[in-house]
mmCIF file as gemmi writes it, N, C-alpha and C atoms, coordinates in Angstrom:
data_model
loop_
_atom_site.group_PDB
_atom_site.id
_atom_site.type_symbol
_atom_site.label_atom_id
_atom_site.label_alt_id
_atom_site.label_comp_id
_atom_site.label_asym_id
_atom_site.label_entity_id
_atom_site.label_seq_id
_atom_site.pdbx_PDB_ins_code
_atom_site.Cartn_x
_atom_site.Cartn_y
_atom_site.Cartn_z
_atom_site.occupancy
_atom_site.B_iso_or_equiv
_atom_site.pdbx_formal_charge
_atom_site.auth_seq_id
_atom_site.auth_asym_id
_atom_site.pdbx_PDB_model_num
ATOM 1 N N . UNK Axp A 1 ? 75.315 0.755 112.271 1 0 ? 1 A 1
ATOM 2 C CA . UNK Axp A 1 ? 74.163 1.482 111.794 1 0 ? 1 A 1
ATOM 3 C C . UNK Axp A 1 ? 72.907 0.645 111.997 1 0 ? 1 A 1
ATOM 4 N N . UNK Axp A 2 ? 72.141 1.566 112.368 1 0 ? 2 A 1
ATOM 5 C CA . UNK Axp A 2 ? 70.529 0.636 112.686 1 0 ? 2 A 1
ATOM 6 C C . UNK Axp A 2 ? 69.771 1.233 111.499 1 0 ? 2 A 1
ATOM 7 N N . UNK Axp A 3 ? 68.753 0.32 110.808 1 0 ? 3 A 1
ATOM 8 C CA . UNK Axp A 3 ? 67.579 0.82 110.051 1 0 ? 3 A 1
ATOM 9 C C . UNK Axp A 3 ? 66.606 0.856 110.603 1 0 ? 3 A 1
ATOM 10 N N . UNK Axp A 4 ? 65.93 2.212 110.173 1 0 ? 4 A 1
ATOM 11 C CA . UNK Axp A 4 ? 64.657 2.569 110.993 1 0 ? 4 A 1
ATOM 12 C C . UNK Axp A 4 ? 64.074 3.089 110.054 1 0 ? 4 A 1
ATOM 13 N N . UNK Axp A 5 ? 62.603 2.559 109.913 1 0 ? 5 A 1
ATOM 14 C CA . UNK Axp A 5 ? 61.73 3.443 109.435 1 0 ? 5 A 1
ATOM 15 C C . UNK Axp A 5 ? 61.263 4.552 110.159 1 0 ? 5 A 1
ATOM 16 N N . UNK Axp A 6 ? 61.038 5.817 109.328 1 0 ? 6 A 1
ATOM 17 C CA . UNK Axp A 6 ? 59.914 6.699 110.14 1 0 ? 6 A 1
ATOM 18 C C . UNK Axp A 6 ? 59.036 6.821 108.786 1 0 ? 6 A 1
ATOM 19 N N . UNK Axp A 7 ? 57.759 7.687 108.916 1 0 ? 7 A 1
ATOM 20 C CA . UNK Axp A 7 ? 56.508 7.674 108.335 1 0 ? 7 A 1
ATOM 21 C C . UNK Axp A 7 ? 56.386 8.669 108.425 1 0 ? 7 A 1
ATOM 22 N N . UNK Axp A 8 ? 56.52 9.896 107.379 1 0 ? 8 A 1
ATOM 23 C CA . UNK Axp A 8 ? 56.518 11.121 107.128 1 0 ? 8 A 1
ATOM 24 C C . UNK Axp A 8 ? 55.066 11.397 107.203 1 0 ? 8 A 1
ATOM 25 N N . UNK Axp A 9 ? 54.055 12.526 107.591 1 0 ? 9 A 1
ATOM 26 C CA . UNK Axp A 9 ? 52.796 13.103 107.166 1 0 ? 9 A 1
ATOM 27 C C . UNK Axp A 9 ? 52.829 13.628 106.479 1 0 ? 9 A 1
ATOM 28 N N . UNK Axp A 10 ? 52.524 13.777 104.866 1 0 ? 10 A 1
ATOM 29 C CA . UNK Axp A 10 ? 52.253 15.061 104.398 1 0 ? 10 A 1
ATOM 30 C C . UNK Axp A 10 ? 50.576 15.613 104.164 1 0 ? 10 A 1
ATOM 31 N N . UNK Axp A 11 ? 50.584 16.52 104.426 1 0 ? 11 A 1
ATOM 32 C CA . UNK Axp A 11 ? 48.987 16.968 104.26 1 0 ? 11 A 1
ATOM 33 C C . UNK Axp A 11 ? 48.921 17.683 102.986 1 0 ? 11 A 1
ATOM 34 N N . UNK Axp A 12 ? 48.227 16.82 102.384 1 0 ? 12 A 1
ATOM 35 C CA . UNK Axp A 12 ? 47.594 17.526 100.621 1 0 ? 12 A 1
ATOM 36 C C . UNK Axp A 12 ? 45.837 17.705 100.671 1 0 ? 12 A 1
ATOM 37 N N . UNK Axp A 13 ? 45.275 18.716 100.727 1 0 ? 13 A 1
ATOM 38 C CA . UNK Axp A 13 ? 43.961 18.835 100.295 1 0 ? 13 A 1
ATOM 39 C C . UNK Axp A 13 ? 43.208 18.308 101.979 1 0 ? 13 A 1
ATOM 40 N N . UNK Axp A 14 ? 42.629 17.892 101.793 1 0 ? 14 A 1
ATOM 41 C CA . UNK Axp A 14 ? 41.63 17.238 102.632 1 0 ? 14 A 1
ATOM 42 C C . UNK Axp A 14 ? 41.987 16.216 103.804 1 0 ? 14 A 1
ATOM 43 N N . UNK Axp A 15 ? 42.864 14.929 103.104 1 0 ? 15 A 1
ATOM 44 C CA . UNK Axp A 15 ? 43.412 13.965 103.879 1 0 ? 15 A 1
ATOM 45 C C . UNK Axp A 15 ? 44.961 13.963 104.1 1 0 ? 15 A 1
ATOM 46 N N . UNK Axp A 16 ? 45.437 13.401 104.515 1 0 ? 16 A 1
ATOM 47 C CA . UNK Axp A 16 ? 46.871 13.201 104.742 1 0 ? 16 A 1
ATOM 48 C C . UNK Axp A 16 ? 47.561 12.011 103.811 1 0 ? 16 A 1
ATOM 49 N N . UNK Axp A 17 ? 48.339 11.907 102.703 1 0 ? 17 A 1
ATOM 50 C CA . UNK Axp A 17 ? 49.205 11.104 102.177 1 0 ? 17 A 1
ATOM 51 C C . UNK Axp A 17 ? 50.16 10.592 103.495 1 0 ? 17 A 1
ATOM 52 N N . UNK Axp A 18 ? 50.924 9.199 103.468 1 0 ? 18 A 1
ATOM 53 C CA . UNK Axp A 18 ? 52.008 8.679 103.655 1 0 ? 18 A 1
ATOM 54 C C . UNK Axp A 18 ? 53.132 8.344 103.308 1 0 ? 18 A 1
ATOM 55 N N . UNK Axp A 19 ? 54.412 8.647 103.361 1 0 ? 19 A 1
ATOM 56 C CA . UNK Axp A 19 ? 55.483 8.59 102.739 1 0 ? 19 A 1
ATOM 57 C C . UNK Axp A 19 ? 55.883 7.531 103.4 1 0 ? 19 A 1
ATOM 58 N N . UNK Axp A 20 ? 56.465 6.077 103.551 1 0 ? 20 A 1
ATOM 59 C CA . UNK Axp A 20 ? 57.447 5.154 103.998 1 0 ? 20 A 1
ATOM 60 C C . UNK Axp A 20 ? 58.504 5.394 103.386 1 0 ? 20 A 1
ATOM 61 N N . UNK Axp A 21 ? 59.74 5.42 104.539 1 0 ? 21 A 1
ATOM 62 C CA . UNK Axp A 21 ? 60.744 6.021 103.849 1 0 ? 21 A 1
ATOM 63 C C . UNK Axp A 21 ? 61.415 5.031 105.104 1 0 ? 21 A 1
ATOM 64 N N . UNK Axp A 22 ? 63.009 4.521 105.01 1 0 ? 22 A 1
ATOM 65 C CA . UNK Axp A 22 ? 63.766 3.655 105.484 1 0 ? 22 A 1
ATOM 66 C C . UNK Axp A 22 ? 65.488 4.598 105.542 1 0 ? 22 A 1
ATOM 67 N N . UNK Axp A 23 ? 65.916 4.59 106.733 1 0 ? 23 A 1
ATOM 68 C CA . UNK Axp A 23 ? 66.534 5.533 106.808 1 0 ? 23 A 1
ATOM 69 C C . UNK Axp A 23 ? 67.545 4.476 107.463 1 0 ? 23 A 1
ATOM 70 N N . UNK Axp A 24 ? 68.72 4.661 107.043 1 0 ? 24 A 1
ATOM 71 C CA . UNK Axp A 24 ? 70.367 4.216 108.263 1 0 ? 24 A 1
ATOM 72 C C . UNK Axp A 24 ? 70.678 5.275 109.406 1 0 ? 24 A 1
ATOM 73 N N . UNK Axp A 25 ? 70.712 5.19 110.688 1 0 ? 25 A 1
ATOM 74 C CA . UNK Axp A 25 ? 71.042 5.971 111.425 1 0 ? 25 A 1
ATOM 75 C C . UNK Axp A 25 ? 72.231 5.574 112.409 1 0 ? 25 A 1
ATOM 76 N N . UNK Axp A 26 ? 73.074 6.019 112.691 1 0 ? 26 A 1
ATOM 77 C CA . UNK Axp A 26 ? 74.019 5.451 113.653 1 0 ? 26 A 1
ATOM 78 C C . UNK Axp A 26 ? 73.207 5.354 115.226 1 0 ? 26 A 1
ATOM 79 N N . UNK Axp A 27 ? 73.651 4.699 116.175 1 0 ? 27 A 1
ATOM 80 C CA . UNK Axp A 27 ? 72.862 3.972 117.358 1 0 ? 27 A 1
ATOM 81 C C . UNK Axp A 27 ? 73.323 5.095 118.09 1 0 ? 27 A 1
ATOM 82 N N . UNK Axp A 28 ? 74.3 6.141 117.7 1 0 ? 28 A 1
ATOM 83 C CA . UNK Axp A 28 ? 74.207 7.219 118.758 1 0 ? 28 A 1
ATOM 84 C C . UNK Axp A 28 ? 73.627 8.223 118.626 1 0 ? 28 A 1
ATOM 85 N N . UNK Axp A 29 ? 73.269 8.154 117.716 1 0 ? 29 A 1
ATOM 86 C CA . UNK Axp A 29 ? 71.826 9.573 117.258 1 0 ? 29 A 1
ATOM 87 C C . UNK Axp A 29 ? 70.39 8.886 117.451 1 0 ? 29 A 1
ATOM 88 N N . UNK Axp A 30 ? 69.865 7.967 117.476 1 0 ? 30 A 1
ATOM 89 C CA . UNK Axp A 30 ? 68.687 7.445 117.783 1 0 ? 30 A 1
ATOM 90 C C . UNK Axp A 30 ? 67.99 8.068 118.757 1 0 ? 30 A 1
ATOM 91 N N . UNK Axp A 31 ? 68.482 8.558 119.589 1 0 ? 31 A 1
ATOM 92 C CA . UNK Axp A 31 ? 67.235 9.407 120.859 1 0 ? 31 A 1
ATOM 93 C C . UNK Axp A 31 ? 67.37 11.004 119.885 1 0 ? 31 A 1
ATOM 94 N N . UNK Axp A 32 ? 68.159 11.379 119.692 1 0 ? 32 A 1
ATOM 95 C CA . UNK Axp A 32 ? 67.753 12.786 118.391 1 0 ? 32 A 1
ATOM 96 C C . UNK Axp A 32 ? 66.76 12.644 117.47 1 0 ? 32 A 1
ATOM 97 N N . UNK Axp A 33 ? 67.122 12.035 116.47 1 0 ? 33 A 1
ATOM 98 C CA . UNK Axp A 33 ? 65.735 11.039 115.699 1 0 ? 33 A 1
ATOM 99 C C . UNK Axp A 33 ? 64.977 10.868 116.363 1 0 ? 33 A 1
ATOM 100 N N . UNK Axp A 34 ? 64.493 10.005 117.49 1 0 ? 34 A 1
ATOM 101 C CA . UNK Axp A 34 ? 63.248 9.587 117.876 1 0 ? 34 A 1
ATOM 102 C C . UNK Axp A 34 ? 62.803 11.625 118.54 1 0 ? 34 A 1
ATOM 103 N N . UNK Axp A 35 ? 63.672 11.494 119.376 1 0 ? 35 A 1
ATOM 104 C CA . UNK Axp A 35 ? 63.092 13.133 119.714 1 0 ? 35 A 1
ATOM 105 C C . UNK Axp A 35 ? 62.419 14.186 118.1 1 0 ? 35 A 1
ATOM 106 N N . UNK Axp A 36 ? 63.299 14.126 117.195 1 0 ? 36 A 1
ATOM 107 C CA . UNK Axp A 36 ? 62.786 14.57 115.735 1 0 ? 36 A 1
ATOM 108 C C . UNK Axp A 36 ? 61.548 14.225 115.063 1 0 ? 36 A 1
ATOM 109 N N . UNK Axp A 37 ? 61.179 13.209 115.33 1 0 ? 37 A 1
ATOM 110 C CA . UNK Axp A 37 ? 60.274 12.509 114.653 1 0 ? 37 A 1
ATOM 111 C C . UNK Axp A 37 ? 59.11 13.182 115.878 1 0 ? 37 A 1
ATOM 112 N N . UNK Axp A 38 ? 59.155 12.62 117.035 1 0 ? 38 A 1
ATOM 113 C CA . UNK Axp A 38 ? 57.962 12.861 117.629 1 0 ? 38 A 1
ATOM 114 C C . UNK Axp A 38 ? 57.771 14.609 117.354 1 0 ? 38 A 1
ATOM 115 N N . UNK Axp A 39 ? 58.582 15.483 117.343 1 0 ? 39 A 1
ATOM 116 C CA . UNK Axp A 39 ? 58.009 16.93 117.687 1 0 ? 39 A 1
ATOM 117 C C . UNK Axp A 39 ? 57.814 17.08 115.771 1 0 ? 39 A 1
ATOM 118 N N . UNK Axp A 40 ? 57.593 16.267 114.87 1 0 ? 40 A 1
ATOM 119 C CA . UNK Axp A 40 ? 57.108 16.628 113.629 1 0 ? 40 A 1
ATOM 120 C C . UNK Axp A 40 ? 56.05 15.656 113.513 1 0 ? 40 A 1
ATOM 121 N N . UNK Axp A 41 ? 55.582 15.101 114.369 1 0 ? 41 A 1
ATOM 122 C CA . UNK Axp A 41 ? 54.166 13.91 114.263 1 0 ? 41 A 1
ATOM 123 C C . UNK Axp A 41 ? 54.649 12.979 113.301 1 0 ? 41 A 1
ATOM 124 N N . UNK Axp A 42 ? 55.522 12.636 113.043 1 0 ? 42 A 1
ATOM 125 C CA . UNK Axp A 42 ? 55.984 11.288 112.173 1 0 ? 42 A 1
ATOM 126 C C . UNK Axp A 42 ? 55.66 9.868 113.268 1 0 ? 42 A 1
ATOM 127 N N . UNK Axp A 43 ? 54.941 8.861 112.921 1 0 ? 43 A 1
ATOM 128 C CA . UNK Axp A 43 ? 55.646 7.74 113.596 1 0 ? 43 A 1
ATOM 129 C C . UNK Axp A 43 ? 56.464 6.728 112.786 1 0 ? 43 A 1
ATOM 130 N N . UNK Axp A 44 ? 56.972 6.619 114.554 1 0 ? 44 A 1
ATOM 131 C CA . UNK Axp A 44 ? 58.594 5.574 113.96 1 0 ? 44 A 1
ATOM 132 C C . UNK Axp A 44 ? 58.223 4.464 114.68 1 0 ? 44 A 1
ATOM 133 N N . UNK Axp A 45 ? 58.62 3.769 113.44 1 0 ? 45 A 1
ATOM 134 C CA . UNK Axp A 45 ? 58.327 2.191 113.887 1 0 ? 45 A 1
ATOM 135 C C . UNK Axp A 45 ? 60.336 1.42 113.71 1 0 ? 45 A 1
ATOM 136 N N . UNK Axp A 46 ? 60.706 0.976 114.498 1 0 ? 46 A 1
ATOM 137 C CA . UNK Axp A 46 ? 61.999 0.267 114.579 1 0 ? 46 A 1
ATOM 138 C C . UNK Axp A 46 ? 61.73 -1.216 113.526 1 0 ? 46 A 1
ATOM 139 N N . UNK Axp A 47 ? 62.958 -1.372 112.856 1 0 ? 47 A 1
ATOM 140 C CA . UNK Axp A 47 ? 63.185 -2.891 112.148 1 0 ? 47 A 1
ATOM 141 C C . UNK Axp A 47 ? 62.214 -3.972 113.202 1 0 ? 47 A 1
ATOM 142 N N . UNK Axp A 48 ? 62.7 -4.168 114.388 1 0 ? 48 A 1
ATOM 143 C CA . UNK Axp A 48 ? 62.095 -5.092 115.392 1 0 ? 48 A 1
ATOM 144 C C . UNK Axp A 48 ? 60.484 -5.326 115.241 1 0 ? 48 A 1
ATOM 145 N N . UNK Axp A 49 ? 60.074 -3.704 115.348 1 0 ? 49 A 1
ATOM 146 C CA . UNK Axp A 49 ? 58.654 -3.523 115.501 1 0 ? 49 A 1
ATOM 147 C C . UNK Axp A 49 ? 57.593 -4.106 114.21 1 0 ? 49 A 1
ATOM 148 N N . UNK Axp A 50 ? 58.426 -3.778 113.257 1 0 ? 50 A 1
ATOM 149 C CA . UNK Axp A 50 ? 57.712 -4.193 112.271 1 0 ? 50 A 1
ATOM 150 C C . UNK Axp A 50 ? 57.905 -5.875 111.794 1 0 ? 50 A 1
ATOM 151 N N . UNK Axp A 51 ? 58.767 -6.197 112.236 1 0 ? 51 A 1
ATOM 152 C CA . UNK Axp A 51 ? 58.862 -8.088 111.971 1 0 ? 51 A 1
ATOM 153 C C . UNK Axp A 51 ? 57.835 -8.492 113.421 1 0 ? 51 A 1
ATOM 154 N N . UNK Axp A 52 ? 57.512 -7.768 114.767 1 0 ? 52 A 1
ATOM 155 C CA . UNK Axp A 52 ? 57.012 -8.232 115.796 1 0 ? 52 A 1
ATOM 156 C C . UNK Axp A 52 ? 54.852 -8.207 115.078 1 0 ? 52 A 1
ATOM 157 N N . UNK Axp A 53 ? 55.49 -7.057 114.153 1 0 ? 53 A 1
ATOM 158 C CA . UNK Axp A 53 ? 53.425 -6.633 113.452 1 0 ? 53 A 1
ATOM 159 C C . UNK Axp A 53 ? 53.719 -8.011 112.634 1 0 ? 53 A 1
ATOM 160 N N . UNK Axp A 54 ? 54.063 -8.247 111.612 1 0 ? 54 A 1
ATOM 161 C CA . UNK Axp A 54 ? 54.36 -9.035 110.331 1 0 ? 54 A 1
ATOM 162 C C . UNK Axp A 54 ? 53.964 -10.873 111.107 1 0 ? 54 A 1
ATOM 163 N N . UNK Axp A 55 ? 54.661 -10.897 112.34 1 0 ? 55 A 1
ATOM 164 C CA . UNK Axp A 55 ? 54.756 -12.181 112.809 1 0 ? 55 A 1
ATOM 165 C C . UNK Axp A 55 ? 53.012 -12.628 113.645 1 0 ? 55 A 1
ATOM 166 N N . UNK Axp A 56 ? 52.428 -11.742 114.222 1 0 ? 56 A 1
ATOM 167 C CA . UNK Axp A 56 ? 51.527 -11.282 115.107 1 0 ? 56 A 1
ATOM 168 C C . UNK Axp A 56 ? 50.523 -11.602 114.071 1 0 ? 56 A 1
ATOM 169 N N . UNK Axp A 57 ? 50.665 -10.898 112.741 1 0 ? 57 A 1
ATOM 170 C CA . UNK Axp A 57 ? 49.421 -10.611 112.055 1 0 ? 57 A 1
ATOM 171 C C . UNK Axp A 57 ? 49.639 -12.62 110.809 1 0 ? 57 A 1
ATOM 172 N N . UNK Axp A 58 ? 50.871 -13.28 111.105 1 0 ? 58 A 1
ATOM 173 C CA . UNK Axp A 58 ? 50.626 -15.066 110.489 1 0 ? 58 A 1
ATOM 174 C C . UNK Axp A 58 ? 49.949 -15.501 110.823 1 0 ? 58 A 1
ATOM 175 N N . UNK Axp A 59 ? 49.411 -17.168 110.536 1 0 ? 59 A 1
ATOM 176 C CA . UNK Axp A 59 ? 48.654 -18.16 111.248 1 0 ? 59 A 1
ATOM 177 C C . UNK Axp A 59 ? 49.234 -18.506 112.246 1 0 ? 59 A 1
ATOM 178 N N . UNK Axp A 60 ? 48.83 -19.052 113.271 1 0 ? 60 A 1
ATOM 179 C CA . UNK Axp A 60 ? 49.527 -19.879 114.342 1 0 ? 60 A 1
ATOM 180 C C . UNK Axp A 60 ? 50.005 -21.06 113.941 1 0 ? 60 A 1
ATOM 181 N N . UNK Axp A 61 ? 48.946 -21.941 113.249 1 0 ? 61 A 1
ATOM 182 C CA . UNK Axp A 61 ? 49.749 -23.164 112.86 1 0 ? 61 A 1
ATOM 183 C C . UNK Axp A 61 ? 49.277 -23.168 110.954 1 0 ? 61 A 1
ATOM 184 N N . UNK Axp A 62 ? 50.521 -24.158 110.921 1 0 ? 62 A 1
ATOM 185 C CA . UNK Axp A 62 ? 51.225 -24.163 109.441 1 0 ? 62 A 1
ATOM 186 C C . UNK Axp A 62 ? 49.942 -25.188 108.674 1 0 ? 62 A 1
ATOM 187 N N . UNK Axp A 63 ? 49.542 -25.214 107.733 1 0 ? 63 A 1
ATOM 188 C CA . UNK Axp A 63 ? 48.919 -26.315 106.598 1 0 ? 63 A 1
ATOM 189 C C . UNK Axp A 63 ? 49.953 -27.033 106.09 1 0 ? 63 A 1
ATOM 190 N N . UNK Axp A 64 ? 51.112 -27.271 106.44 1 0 ? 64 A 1
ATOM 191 C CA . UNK Axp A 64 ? 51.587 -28.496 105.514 1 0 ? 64 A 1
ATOM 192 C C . UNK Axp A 64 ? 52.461 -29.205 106.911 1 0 ? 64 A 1
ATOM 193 N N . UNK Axp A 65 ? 52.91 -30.288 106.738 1 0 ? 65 A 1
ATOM 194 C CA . UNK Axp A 65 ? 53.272 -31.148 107.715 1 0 ? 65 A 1
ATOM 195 C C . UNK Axp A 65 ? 54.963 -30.773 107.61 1 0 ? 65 A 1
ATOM 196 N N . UNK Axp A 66 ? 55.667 -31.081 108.402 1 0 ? 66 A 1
ATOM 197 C CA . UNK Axp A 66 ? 57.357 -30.891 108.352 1 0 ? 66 A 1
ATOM 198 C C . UNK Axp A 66 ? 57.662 -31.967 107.052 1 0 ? 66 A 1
ATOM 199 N N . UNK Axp A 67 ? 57.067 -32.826 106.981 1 0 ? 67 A 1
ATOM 200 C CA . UNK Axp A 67 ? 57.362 -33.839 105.597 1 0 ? 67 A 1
ATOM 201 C C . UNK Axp A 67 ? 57.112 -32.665 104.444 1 0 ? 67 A 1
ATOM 202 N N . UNK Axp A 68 ? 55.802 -32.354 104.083 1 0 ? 68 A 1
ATOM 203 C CA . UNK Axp A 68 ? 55.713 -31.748 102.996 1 0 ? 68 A 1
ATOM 204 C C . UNK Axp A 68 ? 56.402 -30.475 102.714 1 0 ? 68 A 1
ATOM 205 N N . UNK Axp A 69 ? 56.822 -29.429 103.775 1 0 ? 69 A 1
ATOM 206 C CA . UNK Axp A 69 ? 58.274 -28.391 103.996 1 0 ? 69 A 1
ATOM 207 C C . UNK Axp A 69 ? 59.05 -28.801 103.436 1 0 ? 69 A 1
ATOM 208 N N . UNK Axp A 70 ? 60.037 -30.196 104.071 1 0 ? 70 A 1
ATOM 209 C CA . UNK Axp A 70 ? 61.149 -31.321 103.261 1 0 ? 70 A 1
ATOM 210 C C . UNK Axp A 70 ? 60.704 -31.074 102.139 1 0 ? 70 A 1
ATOM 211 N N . UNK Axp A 71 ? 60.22 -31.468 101.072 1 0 ? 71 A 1
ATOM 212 C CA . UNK Axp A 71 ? 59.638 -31.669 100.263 1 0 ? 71 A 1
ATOM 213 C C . UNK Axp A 71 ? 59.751 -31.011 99.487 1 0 ? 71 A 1
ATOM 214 N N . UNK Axp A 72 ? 59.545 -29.863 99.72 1 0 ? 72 A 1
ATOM 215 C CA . UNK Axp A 72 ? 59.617 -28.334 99.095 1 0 ? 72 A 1
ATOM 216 C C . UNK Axp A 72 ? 61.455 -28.046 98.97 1 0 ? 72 A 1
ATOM 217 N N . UNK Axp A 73 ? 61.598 -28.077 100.479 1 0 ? 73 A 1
ATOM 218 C CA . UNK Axp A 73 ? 63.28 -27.834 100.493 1 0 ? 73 A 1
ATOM 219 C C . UNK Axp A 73 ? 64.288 -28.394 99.202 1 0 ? 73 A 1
ATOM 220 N N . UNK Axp A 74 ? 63.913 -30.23 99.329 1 0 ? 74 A 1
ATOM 221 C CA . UNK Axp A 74 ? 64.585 -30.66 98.536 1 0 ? 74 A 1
ATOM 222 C C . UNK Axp A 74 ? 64.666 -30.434 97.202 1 0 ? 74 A 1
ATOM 223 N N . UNK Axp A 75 ? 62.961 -29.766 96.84 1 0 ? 75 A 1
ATOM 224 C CA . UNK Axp A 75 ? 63.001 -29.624 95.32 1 0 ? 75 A 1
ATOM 225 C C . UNK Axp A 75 ? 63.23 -28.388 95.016 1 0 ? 75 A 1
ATOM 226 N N . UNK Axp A 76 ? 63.662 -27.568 95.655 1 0 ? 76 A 1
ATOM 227 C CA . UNK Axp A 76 ? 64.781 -26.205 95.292 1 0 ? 76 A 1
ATOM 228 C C . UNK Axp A 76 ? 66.396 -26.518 95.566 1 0 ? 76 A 1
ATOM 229 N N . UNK Axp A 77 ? 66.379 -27.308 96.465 1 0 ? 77 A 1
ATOM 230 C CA . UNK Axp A 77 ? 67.782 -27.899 96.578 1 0 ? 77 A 1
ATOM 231 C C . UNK Axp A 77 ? 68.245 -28.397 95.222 1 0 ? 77 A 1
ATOM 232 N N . UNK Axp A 78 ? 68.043 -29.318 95.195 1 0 ? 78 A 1
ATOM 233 C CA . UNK Axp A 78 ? 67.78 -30.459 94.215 1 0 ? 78 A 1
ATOM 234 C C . UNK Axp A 78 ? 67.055 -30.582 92.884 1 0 ? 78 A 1
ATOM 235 N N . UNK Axp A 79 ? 66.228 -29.916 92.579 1 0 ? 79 A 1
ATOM 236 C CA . UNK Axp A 79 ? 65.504 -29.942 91.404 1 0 ? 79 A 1
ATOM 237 C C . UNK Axp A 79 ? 64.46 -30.739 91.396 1 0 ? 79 A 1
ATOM 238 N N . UNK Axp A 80 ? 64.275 -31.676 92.077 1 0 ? 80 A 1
ATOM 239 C CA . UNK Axp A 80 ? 64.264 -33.169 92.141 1 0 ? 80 A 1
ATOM 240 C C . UNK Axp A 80 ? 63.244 -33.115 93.634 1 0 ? 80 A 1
ATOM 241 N N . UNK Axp A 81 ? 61.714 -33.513 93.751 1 0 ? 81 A 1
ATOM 242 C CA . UNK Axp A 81 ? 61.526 -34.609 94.969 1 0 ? 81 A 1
ATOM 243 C C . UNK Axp A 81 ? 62.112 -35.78 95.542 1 0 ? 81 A 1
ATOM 244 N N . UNK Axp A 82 ? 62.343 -35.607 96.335 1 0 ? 82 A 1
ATOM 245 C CA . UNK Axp A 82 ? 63.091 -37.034 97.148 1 0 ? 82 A 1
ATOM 246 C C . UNK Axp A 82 ? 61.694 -37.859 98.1 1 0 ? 82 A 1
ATOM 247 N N . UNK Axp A 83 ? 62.114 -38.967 97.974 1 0 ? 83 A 1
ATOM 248 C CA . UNK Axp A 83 ? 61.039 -39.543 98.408 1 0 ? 83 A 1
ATOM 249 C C . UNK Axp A 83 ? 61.168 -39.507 99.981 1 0 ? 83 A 1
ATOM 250 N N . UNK Axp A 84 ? 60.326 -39.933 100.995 1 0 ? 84 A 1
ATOM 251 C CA . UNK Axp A 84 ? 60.554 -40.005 102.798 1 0 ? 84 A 1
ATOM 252 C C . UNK Axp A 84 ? 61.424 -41.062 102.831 1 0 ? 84 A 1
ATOM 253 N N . UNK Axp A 85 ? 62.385 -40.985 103.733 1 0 ? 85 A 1
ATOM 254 C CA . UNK Axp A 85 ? 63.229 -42.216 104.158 1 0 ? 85 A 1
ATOM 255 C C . UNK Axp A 85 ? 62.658 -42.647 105.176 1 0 ? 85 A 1
């Protein structure tokens, strides 16, 4: 089973509301669905698509050094800071 979002339209009044809704579909119905969705104006965005927006829209580079990450790691590991070896 693949998860896929689609994005329902509903039209109330004036503007259009959005429904996000997360659906299981088996990988052999996926061109039905996608065919479904497009002839009701829904867009579908795939699991992929949306970690490819999510990653696109981070910093490029990090504010803390791989030491201070460690750092962090150990004191959820551990409870405890560990000092640099």
């Amino acid at each position: 089973m693949v998860t896929e979002v689609a994005e329902k339209a509903i039209t109330s009044g004036n503007g259009i509301n959005r429904e996000k809704i997360m659906v299981d579909i088996p990988q052999s119905d996926m061109i039905f669905f996608r065919f479904f969705a497009d002839k009701l104006g829904w867009q579908f965005n795939s699991r992929q698509t949306l970690w490819d927006e999510y990653i696109k829209g981070s910093p490029v580079e990090a504010d803390l050094t791989e030491e201070e990450i460690m750092e962090e790691v150990r004191a959820v590991r551990y409870g405890k800071v560990q000092g640099h070896r």
